[in-house]
C-alpha positions as CSV (number, residue, x, y, z in Angstrom):
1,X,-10.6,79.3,31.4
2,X,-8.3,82.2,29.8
3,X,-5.8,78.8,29.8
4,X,-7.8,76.9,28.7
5,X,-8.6,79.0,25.5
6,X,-4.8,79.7,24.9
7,X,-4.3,76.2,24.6
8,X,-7.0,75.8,22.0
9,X,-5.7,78.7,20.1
10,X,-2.5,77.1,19.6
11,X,-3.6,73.6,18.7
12,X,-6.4,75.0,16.8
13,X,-3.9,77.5,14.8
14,X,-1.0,74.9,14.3
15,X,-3.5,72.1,13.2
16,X,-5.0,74.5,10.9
17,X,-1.8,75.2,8.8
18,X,-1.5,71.1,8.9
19,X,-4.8,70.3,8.0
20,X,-5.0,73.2,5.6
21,X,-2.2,72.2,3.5
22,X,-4.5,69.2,2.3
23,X,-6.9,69.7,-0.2
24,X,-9.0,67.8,2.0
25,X,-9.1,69.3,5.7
26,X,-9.6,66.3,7.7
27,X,-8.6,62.7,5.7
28,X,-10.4,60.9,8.6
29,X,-14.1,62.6,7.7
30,X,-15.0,61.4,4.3
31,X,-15.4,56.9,5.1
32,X,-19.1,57.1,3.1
33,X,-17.6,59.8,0.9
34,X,-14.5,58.4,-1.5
35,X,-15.2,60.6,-3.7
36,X,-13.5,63.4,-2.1
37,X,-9.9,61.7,-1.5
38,X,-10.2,60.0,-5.0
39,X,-12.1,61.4,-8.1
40,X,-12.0,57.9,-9.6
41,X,-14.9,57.2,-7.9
42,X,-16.6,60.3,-9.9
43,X,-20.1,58.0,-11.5
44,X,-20.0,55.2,-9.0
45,X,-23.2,56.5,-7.3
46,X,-24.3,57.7,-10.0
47,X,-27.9,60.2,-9.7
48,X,-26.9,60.6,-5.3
49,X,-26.6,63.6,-3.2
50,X,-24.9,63.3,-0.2
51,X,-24.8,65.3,3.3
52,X,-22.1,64.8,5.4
53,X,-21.1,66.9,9.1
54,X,-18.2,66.0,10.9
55,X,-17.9,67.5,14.6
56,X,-14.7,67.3,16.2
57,X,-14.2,67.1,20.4
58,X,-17.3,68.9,21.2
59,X,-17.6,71.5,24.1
60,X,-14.3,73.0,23.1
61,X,-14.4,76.6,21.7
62,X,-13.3,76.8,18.5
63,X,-13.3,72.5,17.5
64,X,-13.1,71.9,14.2
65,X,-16.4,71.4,12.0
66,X,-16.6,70.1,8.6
67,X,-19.5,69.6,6.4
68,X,-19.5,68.3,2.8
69,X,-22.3,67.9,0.3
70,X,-21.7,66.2,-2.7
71,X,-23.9,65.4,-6.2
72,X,-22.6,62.2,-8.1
73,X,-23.7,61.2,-11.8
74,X,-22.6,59.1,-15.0
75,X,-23.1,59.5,-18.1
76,X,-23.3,55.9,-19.2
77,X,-22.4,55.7,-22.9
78,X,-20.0,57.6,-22.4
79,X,-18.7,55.9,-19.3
80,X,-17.6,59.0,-17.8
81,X,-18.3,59.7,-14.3
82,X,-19.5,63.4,-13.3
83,X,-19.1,64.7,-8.8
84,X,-19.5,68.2,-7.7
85,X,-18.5,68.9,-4.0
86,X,-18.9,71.8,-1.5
87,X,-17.1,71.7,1.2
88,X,-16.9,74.5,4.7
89,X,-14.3,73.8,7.4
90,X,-14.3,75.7,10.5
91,X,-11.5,75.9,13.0
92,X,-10.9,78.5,15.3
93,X,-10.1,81.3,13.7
94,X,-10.0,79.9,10.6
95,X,-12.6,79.1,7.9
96,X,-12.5,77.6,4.8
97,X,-14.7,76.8,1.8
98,X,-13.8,74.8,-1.1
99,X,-15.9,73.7,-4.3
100,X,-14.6,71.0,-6.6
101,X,-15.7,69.2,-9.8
102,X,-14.5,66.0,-10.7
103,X,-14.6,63.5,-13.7
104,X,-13.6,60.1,-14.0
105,X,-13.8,57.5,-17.7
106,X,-14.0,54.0,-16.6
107,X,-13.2,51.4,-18.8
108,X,-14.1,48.1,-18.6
109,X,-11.8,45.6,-18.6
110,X,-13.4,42.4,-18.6
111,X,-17.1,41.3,-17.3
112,X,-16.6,42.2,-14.2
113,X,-13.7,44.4,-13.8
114,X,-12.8,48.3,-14.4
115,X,-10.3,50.8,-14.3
116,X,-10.9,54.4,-13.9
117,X,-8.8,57.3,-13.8
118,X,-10.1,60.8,-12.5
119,X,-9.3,64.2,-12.1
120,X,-10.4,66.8,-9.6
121,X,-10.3,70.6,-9.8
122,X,-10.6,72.2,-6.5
123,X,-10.8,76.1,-5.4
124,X,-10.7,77.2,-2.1
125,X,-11.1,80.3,-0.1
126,X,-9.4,80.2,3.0
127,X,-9.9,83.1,5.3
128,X,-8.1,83.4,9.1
129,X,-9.9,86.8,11.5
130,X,-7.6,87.2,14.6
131,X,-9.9,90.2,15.3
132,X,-11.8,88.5,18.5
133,X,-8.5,86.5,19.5
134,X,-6.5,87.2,22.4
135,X,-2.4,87.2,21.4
136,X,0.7,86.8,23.6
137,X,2.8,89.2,21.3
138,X,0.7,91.6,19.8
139,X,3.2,93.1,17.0
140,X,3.5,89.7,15.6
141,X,4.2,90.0,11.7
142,X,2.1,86.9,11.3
143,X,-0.8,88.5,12.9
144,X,-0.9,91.9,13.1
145,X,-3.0,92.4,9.9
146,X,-5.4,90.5,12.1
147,X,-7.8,89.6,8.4
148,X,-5.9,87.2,6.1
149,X,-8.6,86.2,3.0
150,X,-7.1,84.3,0.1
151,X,-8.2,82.0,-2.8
152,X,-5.8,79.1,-4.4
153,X,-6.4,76.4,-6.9
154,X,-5.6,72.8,-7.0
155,X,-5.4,69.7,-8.7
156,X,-6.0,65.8,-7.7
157,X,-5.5,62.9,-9.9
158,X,-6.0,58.9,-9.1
159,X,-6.0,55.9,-10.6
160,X,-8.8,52.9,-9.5
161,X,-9.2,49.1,-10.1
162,X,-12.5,47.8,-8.9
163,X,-14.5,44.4,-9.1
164,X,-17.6,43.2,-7.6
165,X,-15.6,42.4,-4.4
166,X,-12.9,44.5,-4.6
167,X,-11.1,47.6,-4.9
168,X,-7.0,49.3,-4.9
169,X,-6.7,52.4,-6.0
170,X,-4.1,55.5,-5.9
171,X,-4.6,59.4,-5.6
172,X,-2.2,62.0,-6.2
173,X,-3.2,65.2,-3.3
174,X,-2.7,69.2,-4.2
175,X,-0.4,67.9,-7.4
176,X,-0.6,72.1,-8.1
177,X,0.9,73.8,-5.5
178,X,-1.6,76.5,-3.7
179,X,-0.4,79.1,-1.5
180,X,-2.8,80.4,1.5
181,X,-0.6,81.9,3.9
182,X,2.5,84.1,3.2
183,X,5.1,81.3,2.3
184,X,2.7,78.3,3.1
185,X,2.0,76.3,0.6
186,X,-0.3,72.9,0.0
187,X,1.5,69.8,0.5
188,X,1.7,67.2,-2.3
189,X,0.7,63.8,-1.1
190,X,0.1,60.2,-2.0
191,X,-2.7,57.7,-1.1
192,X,-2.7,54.1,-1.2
193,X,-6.2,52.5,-0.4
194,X,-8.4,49.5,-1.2
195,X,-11.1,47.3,0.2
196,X,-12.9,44.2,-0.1
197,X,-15.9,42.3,1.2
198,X,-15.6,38.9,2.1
199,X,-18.7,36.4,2.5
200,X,-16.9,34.2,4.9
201,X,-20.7,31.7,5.6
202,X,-23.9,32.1,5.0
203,X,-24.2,34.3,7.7
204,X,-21.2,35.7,7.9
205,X,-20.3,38.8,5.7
206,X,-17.1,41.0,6.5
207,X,-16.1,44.8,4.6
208,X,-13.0,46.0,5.6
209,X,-11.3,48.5,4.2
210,X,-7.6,51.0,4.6
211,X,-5.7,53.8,3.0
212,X,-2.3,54.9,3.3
213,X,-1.3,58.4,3.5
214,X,2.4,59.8,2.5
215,X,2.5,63.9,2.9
216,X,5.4,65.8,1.7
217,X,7.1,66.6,4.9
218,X,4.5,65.3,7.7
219,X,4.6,61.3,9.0
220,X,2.6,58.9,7.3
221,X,-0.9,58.0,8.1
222,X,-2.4,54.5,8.1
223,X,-6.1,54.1,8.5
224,X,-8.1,51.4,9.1
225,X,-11.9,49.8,8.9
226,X,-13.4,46.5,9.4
227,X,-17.6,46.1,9.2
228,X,-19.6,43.3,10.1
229,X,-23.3,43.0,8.2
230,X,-25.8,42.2,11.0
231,X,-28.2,42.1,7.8
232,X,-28.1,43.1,4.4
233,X,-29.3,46.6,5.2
234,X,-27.3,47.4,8.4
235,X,-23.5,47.2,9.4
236,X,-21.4,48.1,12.3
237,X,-18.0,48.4,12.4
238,X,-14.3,49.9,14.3
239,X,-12.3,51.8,13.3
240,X,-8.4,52.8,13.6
241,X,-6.6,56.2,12.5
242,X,-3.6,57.3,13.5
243,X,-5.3,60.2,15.9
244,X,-8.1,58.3,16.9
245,X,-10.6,55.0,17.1
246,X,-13.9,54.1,17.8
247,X,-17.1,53.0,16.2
248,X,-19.3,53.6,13.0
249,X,-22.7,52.3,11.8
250,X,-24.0,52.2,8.1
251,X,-27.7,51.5,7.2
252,X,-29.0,51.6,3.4
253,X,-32.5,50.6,2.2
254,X,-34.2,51.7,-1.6
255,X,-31.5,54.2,-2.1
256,X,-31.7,55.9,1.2
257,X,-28.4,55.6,3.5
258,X,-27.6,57.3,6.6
259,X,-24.4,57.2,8.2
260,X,-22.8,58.0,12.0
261,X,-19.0,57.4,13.3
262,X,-17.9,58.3,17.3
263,X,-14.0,58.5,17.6
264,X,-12.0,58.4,20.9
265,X,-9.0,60.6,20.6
266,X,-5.7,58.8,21.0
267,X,-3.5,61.5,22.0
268,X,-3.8,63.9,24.6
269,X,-6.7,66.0,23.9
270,X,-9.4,63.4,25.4
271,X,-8.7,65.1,28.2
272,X,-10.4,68.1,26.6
273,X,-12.6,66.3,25.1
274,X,-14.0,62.7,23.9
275,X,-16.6,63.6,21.8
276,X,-16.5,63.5,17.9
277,X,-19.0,62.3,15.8
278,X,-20.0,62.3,12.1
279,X,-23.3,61.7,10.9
280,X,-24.4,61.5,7.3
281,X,-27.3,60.7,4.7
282,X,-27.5,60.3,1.3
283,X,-30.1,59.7,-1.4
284,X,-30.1,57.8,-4.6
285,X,-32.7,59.3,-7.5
286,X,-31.7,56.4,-10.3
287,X,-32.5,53.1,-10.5
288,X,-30.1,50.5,-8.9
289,X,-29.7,48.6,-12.1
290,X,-28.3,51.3,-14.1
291,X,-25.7,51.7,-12.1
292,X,-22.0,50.2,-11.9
293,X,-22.2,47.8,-8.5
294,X,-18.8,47.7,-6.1
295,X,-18.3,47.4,-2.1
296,X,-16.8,51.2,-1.5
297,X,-17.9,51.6,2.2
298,X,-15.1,53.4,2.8
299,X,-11.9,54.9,3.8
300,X,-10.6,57.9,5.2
């Protein structure tokens, strides 16, 4: 057991400093959430609040949890797009809670088509207690204050092109460098994403979906969706990303959406674990026809 736990104090600690230097912890949480990896979609769903958990490899001590509630609006004649976000991240030792506020202007570009560009500002409290943690070298400099607690600022920007069946967009990740450990710093990064939905018969609709990660000094992450609508309420769909695959479900009637994704780890910590799941709900309080219409099951 005492093995077991030193081996999930090291992955937990050196994922943490990975995962940490994104403004968002875990890219592969947020598929019903765009919002959070690209603040152009700030007014899409305009008048929702949204409840998102993410639980990663369950019956481990110390897996990471992340949660995320978000409020979406738009402020039509002005065609500006209003998001508020708070996010809590939990990894061993280390915790971590982040509020952001976005805004995006969309113009419209012909009938059918838009562009937006948004902006998000993001600050964070990250906070790392060693204090119940067992260490192999106690006089460690890193560690022997045993409380770190820190707060940073940060900045993402993106750009998005969207029609009725279609979307490409780019982000711009931590484009103002935060620092949250001594001499660790956020790392800047680009995304490349976009989606589509394809009615291929009459009874045969397909959403797919992928985004492209580039971090500053970490390999590059592809990640990839495909749904199939069983009816126009409910879809199931697979998954790919580059630590895991598996399964998700979406189901949306008069507003109401709720949301669940189970992911296999590819690498070696199914043997620790194979259980990760997200589940989700959100809730619409404005009127379908006031809003702007595009196919963003999404991403991550």
């Amino acid at each position: 057991m005492r093995k077991h736990k030193i081996i999930l104090f090291s992955l937990a600690v050196c994922s943490a400093l990975k995962v940490y230097s994104q403004e968002n912890p875990s890219l592969s949480t947020y598929i019903f959430n765009p919002i959070v990896l690209a603040p152009s979609f700030s007014g899409m769903y305009s008048g929702t609040i949204s409840f998102l958990t993410d639980y990663r490899y369950l019956g481990i001590e110390g897996a990471p949890k992340t949660s995320i509630t978000t409020f979406d609006y738009k402020l039509v004649d002005l065609s500006l797009g209003l998001s508020a976000a708070v996010v809590s991240d939990e990894i061993g030792p280390i915790k971590s809670n982040t509020f952001s506020f976005s805004t995006a202007y969309h113009l419209q570009l012909s009938r059918t088509e838009y562009f937006s560009f948004g902006m998000k500002h993001g600050f964070h409290n990250f906070n790392m207690d060693l204090n119940k943690e067992r260490f192999i070298e106690v006089a460690d400099i890193s560690i022997n204050t045993a409380v770190y607690n820190t707060f940073y600022y940060n900045l993402d920007l993106s750009g998005l092109y969207y029609a009725p069946n279609s979307y490409a967009g780019l982000s711009l990740l931590n484009v103002v460098k935060g620092q949250f450990l001594i001499d660790n710093y956020t790392s800047r990064s680009v995304c490349f994403f976009g989606g589509a939905e394809t009615q291929f018969s009459p009874t045969v609709k397909i959403a797919y979906s992928g985004s492209l990660v580039l971090e500053q000094g970490s390999p590059n992450v592809l990640n990839l969706y495909g749904q199939y609508f069983l009816t126009p309420e409910l879809r199931v769909g697979l998954h790919k990303h580059s630590s895991d695959y598996g399964f998700n479900a979406f189901f949306e009637s008069r507003g109401f959406k709720v949301f669940y994704k189970y992911s296999y780890p590819a690498n070696s910590l199914r043997y620790f674990s194979k259980q990760s799941h997200t589940f989700g709900l959100s809730v619409d309080f404005i009127n379908e026809k006031s809003k702007i219409e595009t196919p963003i099951f999404f991403l991550n």
